[in-house]
C-alpha positions in Angstrom: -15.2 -17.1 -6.8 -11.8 -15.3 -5.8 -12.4 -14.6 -1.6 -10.6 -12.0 0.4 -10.2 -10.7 4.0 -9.8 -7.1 5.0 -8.1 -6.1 8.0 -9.7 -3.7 10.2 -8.8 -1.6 13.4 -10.6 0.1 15.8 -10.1 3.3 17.8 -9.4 0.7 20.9 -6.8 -1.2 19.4 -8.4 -3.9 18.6 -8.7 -5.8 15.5 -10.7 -7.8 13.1 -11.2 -9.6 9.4 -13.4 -9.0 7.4 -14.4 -12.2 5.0 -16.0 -11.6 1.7 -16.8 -14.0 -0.9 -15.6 -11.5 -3.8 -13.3 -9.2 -4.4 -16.2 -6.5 -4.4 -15.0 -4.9 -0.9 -11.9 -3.5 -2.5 -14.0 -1.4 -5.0 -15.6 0.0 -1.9 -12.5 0.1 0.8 -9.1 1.3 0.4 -6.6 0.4 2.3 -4.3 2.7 4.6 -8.2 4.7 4.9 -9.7 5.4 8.0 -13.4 5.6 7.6 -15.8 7.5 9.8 -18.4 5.5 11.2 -21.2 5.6 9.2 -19.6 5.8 5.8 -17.3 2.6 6.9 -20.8 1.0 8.1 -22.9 2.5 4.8 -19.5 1.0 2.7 -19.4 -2.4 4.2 -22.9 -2.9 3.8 -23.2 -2.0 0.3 -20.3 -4.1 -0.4 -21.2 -7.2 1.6 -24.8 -7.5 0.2 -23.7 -6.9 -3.4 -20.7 -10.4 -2.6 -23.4 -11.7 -1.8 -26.0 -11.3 -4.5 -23.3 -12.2 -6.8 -22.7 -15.9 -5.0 -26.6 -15.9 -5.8 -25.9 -15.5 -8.8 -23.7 -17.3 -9.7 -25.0 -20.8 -7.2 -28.6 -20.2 -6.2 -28.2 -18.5 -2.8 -27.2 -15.6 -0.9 -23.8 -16.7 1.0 -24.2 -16.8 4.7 -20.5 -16.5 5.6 -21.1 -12.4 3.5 -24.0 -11.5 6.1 -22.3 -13.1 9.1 -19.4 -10.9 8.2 -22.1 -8.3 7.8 -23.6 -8.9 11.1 -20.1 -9.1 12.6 -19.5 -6.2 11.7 -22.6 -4.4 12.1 -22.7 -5.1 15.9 -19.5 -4.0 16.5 -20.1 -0.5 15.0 -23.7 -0.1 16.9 -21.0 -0.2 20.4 -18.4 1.5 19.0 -19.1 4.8 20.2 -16.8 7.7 18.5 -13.6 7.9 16.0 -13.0 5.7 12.7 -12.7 2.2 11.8 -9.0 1.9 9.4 -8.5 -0.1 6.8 -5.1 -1.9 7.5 -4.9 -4.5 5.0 -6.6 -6.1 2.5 -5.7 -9.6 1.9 -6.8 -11.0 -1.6 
Protein backbone atom coordinates (compact mmCIF):
# COMPACT_ATOMS: atom_id res chain seq x y z
CA UNK A 1 0.00 0.00 0.00
CA UNK A 2 1.34 3.60 -1.19
CA UNK A 3 2.16 5.49 2.57
CA UNK A 4 2.29 9.19 3.07
CA UNK A 5 3.03 11.86 5.71
CA UNK A 6 1.18 15.12 6.13
CA UNK A 7 2.73 18.02 7.60
CA UNK A 8 0.93 19.84 10.20
CA UNK A 9 1.33 23.22 12.23
CA UNK A 10 -0.03 24.50 15.08
CA UNK A 11 -1.09 27.99 16.23
CA UNK A 12 2.27 27.69 18.55
CA UNK A 13 4.59 27.03 15.96
CA UNK A 14 5.12 23.90 16.38
CA UNK A 15 4.99 21.04 14.11
CA UNK A 16 4.15 17.49 13.34
CA UNK A 17 3.76 14.41 10.69
CA UNK A 18 1.18 12.83 10.25
CA UNK A 19 1.75 8.98 9.01
CA UNK A 20 -0.93 7.12 7.16
CA UNK A 21 -0.82 3.91 5.64
CA UNK A 22 -2.85 5.14 2.34
CA UNK A 23 -3.22 7.76 0.44
CA UNK A 24 -6.83 8.23 1.94
CA UNK A 25 -5.79 11.51 4.06
CA UNK A 26 -5.45 13.56 0.88
CA UNK A 27 -9.09 12.93 -0.07
CA UNK A 28 -9.87 14.38 3.25
CA UNK A 29 -7.01 17.26 3.79
CA UNK A 30 -5.82 19.71 1.44
CA UNK A 31 -2.86 21.29 1.67
CA UNK A 32 -2.12 25.15 2.15
CA UNK A 33 -5.83 24.65 4.47
CA UNK A 34 -5.98 25.64 7.84
CA UNK A 35 -8.59 23.63 9.59
CA UNK A 36 -10.60 24.66 12.66
CA UNK A 37 -10.33 22.38 15.34
CA UNK A 38 -12.90 20.12 15.26
CA UNK A 39 -13.36 19.70 11.56
CA UNK A 40 -9.35 19.02 11.36
CA UNK A 41 -9.97 16.49 14.42
CA UNK A 42 -13.64 15.09 12.84
CA UNK A 43 -11.22 14.94 9.26
CA UNK A 44 -8.31 13.14 10.64
CA UNK A 45 -10.32 10.75 12.28
CA UNK A 46 -12.50 9.78 9.48
CA UNK A 47 -9.53 9.43 7.42
CA UNK A 48 -7.18 7.54 9.76
CA UNK A 49 -9.80 4.81 10.65
CA UNK A 50 -10.92 4.34 7.00
CA UNK A 51 -6.33 3.75 6.18
CA UNK A 52 -6.85 1.62 8.49
CA UNK A 53 -9.79 -0.57 7.59
CA UNK A 54 -8.40 -0.74 4.33
CA UNK A 55 -4.79 -2.33 5.65
CA UNK A 56 -7.56 -4.88 7.19
CA UNK A 57 -8.57 -5.41 4.26
CA UNK A 58 -6.30 -5.98 2.44
CA UNK A 59 -3.75 -8.16 5.42
CA UNK A 60 -6.10 -9.20 8.20
CA UNK A 61 -5.64 -6.37 10.73
CA UNK A 62 -6.26 -2.82 11.53
CA UNK A 63 -2.63 -1.08 11.19
CA UNK A 64 -1.42 0.18 14.55
CA UNK A 65 1.05 2.81 13.19
CA UNK A 66 -2.88 4.54 11.57
CA UNK A 67 -4.33 4.74 15.30
CA UNK A 68 -1.06 5.80 16.89
CA UNK A 69 -1.09 8.56 14.36
CA UNK A 70 -4.67 8.84 15.44
CA UNK A 71 -3.95 8.94 19.06
CA UNK A 72 -1.02 11.27 18.30
CA UNK A 73 -2.96 13.43 17.08
CA UNK A 74 -5.97 13.21 18.98
CA UNK A 75 -4.12 14.18 22.27
CA UNK A 76 -2.61 17.07 20.85
CA UNK A 77 -5.95 18.68 19.82
CA UNK A 78 -7.75 17.80 23.35
CA UNK A 79 -4.61 20.66 24.73
CA UNK A 80 -4.68 22.68 21.97
CA UNK A 81 -6.93 25.27 23.24
CA UNK A 82 -8.03 27.89 20.33
CA UNK A 83 -7.10 28.71 16.42
CA UNK A 84 -6.57 26.00 13.53
CA UNK A 85 -4.33 23.23 12.83
CA UNK A 86 -2.70 23.99 8.75
CA UNK A 87 -2.01 21.78 6.47
CA UNK A 88 1.64 22.54 5.27
CA UNK A 89 2.57 19.70 3.20
CA UNK A 90 1.61 16.59 2.19
CA UNK A 91 4.28 14.23 1.42
CA UNK A 92 3.18 11.17 -0.76
Amino acid sequence: MPEMHVRLRRPDGTTERVYSPSLVLAEYLEEGTMYPLDDFGRRTRAALTEASERVRAKYGFPCSRAAASLAGVEARLARQTGGGVLVEAIER
